[in-house]
CHARMM internal coordinates of N, CA and C (Angstrom, degrees):
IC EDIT
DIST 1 N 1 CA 1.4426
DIST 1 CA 1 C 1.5234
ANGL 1 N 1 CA 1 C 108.04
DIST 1 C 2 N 1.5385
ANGL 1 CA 1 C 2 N 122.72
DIHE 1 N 1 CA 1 C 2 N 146.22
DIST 2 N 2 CA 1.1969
ANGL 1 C 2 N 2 CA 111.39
DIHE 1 CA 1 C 2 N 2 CA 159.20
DIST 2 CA 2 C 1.3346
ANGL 2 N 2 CA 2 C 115.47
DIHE 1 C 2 N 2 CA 2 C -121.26
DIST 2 C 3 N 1.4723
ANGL 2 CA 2 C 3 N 123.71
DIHE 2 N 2 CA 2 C 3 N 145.68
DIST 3 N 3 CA 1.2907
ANGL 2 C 3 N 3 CA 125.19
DIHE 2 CA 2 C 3 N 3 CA 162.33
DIST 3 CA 3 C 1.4101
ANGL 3 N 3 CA 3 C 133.76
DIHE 2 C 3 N 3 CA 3 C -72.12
DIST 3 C 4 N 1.7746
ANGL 3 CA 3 C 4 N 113.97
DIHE 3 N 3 CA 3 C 4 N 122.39
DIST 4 N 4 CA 1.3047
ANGL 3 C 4 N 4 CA 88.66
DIHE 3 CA 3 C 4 N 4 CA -178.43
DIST 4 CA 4 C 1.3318
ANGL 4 N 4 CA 4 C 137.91
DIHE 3 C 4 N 4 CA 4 C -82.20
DIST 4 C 5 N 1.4071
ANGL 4 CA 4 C 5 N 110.98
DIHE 4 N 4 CA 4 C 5 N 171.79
DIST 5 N 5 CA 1.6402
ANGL 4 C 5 N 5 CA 108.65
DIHE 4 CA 4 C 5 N 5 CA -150.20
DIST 5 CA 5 C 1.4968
ANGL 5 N 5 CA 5 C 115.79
DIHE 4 C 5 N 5 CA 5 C -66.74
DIST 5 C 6 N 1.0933
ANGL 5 CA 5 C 6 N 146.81
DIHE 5 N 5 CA 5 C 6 N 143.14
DIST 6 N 6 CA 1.2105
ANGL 5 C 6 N 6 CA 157.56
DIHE 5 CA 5 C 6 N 6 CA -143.85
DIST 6 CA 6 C 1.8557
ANGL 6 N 6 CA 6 C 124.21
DIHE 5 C 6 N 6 CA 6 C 46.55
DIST 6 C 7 N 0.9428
ANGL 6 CA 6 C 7 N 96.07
DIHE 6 N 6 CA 6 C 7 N 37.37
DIST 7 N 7 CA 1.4947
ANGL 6 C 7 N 7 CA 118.47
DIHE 6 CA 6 C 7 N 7 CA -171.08
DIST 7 CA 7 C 1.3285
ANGL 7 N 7 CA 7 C 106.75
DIHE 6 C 7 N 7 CA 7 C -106.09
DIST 7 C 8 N 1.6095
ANGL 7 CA 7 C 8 N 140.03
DIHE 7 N 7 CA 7 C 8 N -17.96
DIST 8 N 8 CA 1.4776
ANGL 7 C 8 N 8 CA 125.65
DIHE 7 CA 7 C 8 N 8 CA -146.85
DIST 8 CA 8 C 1.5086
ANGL 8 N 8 CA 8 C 82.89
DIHE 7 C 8 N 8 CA 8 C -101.25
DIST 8 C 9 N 0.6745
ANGL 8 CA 8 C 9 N 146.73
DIHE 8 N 8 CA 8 C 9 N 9.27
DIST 9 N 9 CA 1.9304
ANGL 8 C 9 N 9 CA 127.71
DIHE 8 CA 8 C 9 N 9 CA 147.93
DIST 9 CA 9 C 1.5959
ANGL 9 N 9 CA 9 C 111.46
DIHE 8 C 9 N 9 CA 9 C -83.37
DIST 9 C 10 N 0.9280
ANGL 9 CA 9 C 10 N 118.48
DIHE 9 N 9 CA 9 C 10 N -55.63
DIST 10 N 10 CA 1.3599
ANGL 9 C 10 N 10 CA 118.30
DIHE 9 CA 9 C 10 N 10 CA 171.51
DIST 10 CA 10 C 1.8257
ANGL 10 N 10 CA 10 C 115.04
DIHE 9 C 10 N 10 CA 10 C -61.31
DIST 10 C 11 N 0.8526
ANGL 10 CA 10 C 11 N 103.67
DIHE 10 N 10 CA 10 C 11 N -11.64
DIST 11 N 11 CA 2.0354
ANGL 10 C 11 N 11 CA 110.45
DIHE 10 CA 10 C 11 N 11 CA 166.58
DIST 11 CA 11 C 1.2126
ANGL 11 N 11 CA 11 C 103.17
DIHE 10 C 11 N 11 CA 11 C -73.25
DIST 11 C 12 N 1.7593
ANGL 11 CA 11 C 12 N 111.59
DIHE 11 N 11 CA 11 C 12 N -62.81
DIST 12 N 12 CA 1.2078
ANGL 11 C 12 N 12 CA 114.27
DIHE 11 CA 11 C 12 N 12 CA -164.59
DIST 12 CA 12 C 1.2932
ANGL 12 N 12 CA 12 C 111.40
DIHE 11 C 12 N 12 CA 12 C -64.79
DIST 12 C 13 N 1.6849
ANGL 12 CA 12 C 13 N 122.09
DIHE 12 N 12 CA 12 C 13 N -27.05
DIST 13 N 13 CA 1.4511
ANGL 12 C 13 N 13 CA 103.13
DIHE 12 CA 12 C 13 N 13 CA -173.18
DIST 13 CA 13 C 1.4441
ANGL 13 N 13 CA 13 C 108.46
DIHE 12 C 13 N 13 CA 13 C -72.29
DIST 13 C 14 N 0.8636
ANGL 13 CA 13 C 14 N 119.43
DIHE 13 N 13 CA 13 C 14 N -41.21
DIST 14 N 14 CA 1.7645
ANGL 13 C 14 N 14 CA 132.52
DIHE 13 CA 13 C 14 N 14 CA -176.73
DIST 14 CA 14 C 1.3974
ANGL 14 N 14 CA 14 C 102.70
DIHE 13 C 14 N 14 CA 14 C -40.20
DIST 14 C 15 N 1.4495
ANGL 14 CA 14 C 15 N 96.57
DIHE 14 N 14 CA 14 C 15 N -70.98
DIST 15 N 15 CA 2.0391
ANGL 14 C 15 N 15 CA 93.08
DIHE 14 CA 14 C 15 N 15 CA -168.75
DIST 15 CA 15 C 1.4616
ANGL 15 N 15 CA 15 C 106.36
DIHE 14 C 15 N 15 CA 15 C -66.54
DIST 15 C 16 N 1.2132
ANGL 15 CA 15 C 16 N 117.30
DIHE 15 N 15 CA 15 C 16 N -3.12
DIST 16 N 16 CA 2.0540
ANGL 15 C 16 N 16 CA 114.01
DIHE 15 CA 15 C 16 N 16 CA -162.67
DIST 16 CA 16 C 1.8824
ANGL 16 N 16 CA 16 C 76.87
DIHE 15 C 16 N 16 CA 16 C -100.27
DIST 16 C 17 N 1.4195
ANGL 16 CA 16 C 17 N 138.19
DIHE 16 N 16 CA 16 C 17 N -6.63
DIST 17 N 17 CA 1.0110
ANGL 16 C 17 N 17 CA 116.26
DIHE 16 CA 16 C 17 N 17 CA 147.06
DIST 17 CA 17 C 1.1757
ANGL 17 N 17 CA 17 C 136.88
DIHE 16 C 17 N 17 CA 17 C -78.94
DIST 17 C 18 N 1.4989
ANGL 17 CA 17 C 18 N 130.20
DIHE 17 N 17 CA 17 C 18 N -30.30
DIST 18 N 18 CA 1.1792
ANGL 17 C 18 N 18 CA 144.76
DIHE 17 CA 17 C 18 N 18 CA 123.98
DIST 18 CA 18 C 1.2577
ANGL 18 N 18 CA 18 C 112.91
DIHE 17 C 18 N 18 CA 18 C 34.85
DIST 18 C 19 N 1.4969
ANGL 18 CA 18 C 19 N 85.14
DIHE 18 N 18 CA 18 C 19 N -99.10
DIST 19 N 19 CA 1.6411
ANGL 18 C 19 N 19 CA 116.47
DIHE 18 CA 18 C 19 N 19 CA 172.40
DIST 19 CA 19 C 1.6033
ANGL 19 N 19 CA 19 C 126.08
DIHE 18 C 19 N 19 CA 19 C -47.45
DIST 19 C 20 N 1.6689
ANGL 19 CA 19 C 20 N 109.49
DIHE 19 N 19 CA 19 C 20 N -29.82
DIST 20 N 20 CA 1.6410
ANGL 19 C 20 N 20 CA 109.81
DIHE 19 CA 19 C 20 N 20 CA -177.15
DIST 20 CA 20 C 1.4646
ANGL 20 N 20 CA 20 C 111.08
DIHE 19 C 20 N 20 CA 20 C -99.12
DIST 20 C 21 N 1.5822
ANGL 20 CA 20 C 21 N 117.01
DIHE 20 N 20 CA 20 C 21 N -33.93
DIST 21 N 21 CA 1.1395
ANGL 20 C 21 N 21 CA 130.80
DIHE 20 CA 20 C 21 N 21 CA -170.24
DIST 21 CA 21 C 0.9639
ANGL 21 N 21 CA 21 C 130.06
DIHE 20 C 21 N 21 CA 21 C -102.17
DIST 21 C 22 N 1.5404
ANGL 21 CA 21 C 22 N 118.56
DIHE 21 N 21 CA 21 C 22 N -21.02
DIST 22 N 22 CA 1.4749
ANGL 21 C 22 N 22 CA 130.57
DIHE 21 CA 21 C 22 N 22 CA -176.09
DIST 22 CA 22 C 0.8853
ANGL 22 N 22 CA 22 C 120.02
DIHE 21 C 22 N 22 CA 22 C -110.01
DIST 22 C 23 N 2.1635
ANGL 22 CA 22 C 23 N 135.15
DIHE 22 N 22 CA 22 C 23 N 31.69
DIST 23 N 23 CA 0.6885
ANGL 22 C 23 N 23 CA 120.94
DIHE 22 CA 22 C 23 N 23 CA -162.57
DIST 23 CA 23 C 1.7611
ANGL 23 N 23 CA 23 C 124.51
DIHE 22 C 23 N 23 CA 23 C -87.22
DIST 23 C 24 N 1.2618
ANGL 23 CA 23 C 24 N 110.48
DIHE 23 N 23 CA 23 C 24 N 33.72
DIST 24 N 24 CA 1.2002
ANGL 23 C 24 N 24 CA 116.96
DIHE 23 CA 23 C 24 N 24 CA -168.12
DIST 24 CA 24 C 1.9945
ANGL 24 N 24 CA 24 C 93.37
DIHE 23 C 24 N 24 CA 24 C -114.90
DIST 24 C 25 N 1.3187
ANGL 24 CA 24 C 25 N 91.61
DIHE 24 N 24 CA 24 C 25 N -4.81
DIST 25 N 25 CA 2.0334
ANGL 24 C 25 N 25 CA 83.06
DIHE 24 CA 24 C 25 N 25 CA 170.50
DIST 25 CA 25 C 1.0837
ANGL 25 N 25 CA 25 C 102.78
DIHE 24 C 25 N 25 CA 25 C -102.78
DIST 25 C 26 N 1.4737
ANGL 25 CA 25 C 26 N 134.95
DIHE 25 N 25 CA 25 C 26 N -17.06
DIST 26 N 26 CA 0.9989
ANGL 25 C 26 N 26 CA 128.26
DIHE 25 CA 25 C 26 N 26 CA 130.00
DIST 26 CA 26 C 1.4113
ANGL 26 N 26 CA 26 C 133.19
DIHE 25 C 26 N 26 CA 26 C 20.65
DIST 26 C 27 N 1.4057
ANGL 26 CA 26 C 27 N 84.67
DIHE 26 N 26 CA 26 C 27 N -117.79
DIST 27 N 27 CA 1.3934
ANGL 26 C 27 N 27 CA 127.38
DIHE 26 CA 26 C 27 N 27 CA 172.57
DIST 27 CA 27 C 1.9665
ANGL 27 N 27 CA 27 C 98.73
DIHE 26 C 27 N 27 CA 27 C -60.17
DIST 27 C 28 N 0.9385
ANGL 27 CA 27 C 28 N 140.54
DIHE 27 N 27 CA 27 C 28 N -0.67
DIST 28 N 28 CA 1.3197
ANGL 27 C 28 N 28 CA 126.70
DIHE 27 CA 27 C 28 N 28 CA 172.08
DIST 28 CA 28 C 1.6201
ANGL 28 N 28 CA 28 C 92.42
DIHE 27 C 28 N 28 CA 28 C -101.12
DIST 28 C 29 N 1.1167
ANGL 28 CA 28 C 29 N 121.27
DIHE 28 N 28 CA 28 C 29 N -50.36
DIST 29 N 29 CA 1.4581
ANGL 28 C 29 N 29 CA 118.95
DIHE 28 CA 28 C 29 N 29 CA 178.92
DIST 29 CA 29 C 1.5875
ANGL 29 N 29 CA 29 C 110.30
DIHE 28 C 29 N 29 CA 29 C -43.64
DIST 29 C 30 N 0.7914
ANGL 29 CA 29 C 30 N 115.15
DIHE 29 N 29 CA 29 C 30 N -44.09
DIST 30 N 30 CA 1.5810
ANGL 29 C 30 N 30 CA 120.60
DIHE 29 CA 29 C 30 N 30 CA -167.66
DIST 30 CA 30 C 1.6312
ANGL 30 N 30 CA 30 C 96.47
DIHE 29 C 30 N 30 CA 30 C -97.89
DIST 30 C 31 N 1.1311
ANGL 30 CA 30 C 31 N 129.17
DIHE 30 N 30 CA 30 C 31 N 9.68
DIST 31 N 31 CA 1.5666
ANGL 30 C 31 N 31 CA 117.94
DIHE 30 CA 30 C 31 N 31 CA 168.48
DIST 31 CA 31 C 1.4915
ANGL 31 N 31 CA 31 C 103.57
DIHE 30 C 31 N 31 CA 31 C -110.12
DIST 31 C 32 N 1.4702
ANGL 31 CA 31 C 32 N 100.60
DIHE 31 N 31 CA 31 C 32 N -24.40
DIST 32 N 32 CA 2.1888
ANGL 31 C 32 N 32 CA 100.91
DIHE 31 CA 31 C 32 N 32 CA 163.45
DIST 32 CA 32 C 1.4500
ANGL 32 N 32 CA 32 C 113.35
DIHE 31 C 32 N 32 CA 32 C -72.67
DIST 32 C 33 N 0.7430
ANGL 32 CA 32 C 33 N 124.30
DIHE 32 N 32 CA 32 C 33 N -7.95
DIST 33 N 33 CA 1.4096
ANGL 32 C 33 N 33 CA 126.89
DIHE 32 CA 32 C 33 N 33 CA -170.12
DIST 33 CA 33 C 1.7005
ANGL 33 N 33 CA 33 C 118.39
DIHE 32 C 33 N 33 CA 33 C 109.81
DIST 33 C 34 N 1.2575
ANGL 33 CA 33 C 34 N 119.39
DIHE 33 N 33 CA 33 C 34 N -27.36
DIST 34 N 34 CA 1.0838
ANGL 33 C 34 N 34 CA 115.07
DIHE 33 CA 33 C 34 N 34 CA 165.59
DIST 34 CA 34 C 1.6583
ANGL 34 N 34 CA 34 C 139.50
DIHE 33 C 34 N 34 CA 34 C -13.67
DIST 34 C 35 N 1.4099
ANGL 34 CA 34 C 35 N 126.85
DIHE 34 N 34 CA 34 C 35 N 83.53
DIST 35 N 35 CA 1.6354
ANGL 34 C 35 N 35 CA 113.70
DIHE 34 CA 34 C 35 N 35 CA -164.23
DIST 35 CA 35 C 1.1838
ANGL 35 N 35 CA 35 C 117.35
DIHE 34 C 35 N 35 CA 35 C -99.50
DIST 35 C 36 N 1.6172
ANGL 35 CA 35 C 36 N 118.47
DIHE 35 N 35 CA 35 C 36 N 4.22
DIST 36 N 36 CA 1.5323
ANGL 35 C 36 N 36 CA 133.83
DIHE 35 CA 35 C 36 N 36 CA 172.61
DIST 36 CA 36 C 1.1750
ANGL 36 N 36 CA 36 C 130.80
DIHE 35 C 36 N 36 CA 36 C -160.54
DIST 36 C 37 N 0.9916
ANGL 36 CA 36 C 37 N 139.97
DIHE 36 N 36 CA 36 C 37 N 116.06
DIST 37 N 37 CA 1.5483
ANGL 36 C 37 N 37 CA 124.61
DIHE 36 CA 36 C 37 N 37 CA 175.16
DIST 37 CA 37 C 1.6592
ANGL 37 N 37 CA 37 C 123.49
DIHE 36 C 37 N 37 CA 37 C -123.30
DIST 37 C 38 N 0.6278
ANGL 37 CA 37 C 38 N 106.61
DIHE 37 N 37 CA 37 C 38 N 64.08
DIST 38 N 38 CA 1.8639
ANGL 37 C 38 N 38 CA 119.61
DIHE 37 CA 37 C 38 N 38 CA -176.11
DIST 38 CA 38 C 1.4352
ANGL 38 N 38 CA 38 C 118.86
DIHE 37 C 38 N 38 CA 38 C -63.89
DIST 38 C 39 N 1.6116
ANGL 38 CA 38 C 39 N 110.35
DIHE 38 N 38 CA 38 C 39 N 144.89
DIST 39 N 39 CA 1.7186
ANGL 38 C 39 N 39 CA 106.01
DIHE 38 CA 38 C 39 N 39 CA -174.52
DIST 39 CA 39 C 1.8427
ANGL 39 N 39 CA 39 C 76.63
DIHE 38 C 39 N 39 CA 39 C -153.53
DIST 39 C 40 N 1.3765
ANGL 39 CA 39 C 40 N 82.72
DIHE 39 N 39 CA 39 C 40 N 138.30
DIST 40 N 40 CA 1.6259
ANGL 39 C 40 N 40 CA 118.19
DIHE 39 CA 39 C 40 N 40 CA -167.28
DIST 40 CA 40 C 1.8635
ANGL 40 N 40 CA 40 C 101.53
DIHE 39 C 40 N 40 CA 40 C -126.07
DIST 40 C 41 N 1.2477
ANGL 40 CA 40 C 41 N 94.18
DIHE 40 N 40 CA 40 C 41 N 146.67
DIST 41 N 41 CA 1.2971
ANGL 40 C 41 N 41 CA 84.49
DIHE 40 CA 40 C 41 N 41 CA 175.82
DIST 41 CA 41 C 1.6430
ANGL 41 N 41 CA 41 C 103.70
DIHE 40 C 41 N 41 CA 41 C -154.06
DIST 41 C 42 N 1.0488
ANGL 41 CA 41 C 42 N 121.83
DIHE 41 N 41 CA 41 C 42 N 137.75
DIST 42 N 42 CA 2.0589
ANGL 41 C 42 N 42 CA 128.20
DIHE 41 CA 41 C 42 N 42 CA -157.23
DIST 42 CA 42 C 2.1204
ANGL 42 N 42 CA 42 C 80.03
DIHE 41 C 42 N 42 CA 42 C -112.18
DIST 42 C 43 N 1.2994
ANGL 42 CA 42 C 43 N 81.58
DIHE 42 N 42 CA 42 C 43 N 113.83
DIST 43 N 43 CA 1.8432
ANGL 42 C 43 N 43 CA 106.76
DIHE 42 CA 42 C 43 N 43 CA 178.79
DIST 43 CA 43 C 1.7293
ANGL 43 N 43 CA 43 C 83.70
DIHE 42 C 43 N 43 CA 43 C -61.93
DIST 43 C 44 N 1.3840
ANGL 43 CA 43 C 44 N 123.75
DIHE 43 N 43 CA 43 C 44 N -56.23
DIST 44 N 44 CA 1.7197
ANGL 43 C 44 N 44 CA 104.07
DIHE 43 CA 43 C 44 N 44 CA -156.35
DIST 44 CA 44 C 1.1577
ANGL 44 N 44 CA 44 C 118.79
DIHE 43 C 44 N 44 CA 44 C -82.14
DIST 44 C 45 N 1.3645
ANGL 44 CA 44 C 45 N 132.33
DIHE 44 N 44 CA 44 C 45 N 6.23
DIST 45 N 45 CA 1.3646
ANGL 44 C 45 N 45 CA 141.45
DIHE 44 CA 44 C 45 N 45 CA 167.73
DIST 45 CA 45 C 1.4261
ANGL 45 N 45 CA 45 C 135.07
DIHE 44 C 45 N 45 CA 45 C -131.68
DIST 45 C 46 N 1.7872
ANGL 45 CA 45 C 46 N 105.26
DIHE 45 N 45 CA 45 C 46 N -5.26
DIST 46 N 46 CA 1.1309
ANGL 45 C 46 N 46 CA 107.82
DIHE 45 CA 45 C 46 N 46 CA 149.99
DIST 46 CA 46 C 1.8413
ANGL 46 N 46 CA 46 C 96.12
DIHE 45 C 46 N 46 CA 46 C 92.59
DIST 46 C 47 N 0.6252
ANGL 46 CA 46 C 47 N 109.56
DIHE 46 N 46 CA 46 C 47 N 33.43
DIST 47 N 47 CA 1.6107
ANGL 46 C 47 N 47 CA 114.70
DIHE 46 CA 46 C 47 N 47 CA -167.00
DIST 47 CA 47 C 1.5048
ANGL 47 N 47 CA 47 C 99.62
DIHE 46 C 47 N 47 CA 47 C -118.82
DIST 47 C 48 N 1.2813
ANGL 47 CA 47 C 48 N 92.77
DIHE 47 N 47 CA 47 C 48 N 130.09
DIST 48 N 48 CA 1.9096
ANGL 47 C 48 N 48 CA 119.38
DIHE 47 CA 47 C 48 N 48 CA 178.99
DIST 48 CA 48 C 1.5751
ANGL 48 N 48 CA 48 C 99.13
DIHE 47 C 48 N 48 CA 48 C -83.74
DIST 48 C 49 N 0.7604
ANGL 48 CA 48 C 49 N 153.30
DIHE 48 N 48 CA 48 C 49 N 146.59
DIST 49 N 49 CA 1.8812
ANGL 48 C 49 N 49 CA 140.79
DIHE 48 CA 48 C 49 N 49 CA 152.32
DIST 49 CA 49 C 1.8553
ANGL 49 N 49 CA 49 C 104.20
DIHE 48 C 49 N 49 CA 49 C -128.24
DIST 49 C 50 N 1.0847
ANGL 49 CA 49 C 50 N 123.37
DIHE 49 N 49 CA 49 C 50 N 110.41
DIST 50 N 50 CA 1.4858
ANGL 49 C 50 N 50 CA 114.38
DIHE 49 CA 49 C 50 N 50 CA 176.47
DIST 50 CA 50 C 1.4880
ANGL 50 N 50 CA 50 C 109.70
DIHE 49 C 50 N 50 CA 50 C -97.78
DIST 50 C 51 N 1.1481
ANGL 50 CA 50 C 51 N 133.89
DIHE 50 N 50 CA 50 C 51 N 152.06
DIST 51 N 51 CA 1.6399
ANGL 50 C 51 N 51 CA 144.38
DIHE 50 CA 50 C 51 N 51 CA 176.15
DIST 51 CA 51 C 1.7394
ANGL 51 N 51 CA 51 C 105.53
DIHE 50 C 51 N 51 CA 51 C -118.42
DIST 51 C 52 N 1.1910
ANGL 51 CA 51 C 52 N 124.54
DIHE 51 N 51 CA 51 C 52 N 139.67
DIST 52 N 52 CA 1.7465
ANGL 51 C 52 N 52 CA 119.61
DIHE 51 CA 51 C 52 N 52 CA 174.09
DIST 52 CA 52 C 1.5343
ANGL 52 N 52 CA 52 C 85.70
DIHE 51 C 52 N 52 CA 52 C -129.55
DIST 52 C 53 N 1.0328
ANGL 52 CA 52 C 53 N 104.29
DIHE 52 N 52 CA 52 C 53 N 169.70
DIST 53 N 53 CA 2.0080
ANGL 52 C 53 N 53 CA 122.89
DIHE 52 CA 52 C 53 N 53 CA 177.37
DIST 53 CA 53 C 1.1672
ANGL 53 N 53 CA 53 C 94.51
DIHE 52 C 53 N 53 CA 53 C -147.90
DIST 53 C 54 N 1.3464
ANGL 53 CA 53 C 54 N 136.27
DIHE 53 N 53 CA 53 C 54 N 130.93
DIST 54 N 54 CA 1.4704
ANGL 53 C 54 N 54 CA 131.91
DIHE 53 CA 53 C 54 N 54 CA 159.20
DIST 54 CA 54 C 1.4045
ANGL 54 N 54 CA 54 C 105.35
DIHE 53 C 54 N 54 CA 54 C -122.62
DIST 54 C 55 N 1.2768
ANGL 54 CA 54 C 55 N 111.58
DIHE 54 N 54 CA 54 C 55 N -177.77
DIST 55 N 55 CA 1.3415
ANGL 54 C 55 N 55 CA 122.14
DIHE 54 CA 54 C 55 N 55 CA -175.88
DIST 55 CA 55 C 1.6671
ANGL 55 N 55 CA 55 C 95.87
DIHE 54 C 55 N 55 CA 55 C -101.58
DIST 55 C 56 N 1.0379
ANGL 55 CA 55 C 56 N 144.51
DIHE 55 N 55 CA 55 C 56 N 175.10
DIST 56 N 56 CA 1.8641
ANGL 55 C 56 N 56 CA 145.37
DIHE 55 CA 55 C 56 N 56 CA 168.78
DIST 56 CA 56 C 1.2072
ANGL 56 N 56 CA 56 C 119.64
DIHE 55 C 56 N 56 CA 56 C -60.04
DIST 56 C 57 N 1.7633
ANGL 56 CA 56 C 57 N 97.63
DIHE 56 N 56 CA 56 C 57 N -56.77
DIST 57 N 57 CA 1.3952
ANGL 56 C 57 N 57 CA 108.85
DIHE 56 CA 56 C 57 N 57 CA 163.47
DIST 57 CA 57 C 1.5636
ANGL 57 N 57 CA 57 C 127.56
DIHE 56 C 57 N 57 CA 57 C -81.59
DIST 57 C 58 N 1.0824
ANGL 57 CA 57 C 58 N 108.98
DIHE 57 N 57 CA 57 C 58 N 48.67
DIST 58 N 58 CA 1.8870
ANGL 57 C 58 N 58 CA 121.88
DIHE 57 CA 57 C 58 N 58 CA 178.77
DIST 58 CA 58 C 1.7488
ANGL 58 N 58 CA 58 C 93.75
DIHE 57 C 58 N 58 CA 58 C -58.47
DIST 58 C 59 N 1.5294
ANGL 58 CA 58 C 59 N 93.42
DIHE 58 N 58 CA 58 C 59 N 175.90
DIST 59 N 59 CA 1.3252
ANGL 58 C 59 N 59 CA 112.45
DIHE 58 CA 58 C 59 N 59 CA -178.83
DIST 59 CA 59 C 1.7947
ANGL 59 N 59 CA 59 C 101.35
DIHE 58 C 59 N 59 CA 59 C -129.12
DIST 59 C 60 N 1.0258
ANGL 59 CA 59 C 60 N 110.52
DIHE 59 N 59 CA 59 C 60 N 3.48
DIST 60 N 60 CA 1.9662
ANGL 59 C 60 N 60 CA 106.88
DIHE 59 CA 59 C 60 N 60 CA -165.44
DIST 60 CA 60 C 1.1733
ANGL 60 N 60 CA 60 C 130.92
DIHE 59 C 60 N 60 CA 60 C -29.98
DIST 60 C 61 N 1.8970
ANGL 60 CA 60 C 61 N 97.94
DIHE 60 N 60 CA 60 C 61 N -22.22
DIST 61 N 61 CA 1.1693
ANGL 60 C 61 N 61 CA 104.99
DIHE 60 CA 60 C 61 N 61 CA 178.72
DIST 61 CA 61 C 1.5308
ANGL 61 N 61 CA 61 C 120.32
DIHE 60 C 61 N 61 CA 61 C -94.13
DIST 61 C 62 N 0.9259
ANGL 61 CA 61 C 62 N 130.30
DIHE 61 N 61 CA 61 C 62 N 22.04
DIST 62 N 62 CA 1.6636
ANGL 61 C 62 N 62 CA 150.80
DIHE 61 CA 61 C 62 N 62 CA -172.61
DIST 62 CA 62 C 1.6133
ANGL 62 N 62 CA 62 C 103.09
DIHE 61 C 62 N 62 CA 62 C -112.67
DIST 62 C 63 N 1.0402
ANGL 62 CA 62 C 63 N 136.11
DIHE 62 N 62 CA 62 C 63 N -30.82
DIST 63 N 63 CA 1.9666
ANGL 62 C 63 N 63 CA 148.23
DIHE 62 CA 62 C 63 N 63 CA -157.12
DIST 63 CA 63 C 1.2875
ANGL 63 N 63 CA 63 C 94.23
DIHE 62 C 63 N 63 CA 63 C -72.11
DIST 63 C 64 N 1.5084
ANGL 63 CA 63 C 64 N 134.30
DIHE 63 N 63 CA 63 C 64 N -33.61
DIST 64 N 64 CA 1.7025
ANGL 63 C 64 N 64 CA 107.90
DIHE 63 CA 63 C 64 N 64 CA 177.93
DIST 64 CA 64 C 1.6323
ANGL 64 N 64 CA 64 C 83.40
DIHE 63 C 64 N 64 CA 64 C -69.55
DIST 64 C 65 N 1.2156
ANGL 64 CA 64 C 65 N 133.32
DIHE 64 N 64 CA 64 C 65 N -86.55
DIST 65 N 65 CA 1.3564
ANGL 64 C 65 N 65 CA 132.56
DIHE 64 CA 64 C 65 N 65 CA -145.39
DIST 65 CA 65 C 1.6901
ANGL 65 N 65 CA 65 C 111.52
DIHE 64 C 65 N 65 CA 65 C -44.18
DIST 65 C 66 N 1.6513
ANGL 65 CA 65 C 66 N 106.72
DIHE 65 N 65 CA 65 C 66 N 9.77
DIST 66 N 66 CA 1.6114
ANGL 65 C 66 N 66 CA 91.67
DIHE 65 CA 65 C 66 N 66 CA -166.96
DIST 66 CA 66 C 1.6758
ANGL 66 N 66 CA 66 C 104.35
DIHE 65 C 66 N 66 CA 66 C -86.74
DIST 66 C 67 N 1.1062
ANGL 66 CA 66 C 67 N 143.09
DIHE 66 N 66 CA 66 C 67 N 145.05
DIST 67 N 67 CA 1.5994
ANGL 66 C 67 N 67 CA 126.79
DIHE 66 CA 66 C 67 N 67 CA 166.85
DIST 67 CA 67 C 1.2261
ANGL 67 N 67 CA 67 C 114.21
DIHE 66 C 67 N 67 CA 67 C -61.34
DIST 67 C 68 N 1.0839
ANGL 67 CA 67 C 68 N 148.46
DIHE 67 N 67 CA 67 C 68 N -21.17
DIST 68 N 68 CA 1.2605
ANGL 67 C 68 N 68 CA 141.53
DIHE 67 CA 67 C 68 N 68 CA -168.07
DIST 68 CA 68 C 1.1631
ANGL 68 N 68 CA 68 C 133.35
DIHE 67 C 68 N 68 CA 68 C -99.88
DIST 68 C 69 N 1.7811
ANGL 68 CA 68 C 69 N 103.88
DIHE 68 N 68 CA 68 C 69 N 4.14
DIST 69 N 69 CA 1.1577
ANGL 68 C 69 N 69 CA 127.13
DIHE 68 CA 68 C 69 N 69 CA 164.68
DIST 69 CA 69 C 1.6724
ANGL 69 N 69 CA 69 C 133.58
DIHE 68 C 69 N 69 CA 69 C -101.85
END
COOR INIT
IC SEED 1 N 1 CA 1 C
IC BUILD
C-alpha cells in the first residue's frame, strides 16, 4: 500500500488510536488466532508493508461477527 503524500501524521494519529481505543480488536485478533499483525512503513517511498502470523487453526473468518470489532 502506499500512503498518500502528506498524510503520515494523520496515519499515525489513526492507528496510535488503535492502540488506546480499540483495544477490544485487539483482543478479538488474538482470540482468532491472530499472533501478530505489523504495518511498517519506509518514510522514502511511502510504502505501507503489513505482516499477519496466524496460528492454522485461526478463526479470521468469524471477526466481522465478533463484537469487539
Amino acid at each position: 500500500m502506499y500512503l498518500n503524500p502528506g498524510m503520515k501524521d494523520e496515519y499515525k494519529r489513526r492507528h496510535d488510536k488503535i492502540q488506546t481505543e480499540w483495544k477490544g480488536l485487539h483482543l478479538a485478533l488474538k482470540n482468532s488466532g491472530i499472533k501478530d499483525y505489523s504495518i511498517f512503513y519506509d518514510d522514502q517511498t511511502g510504502i505501507l508493508f503489513a505482516t499477519l502470523w496466524r496460528r492454522t487453526d485461526h478463526t479470521m473468518d468469524k471477526l466481522p461477527e465478533d463484537e469487539n470489532v
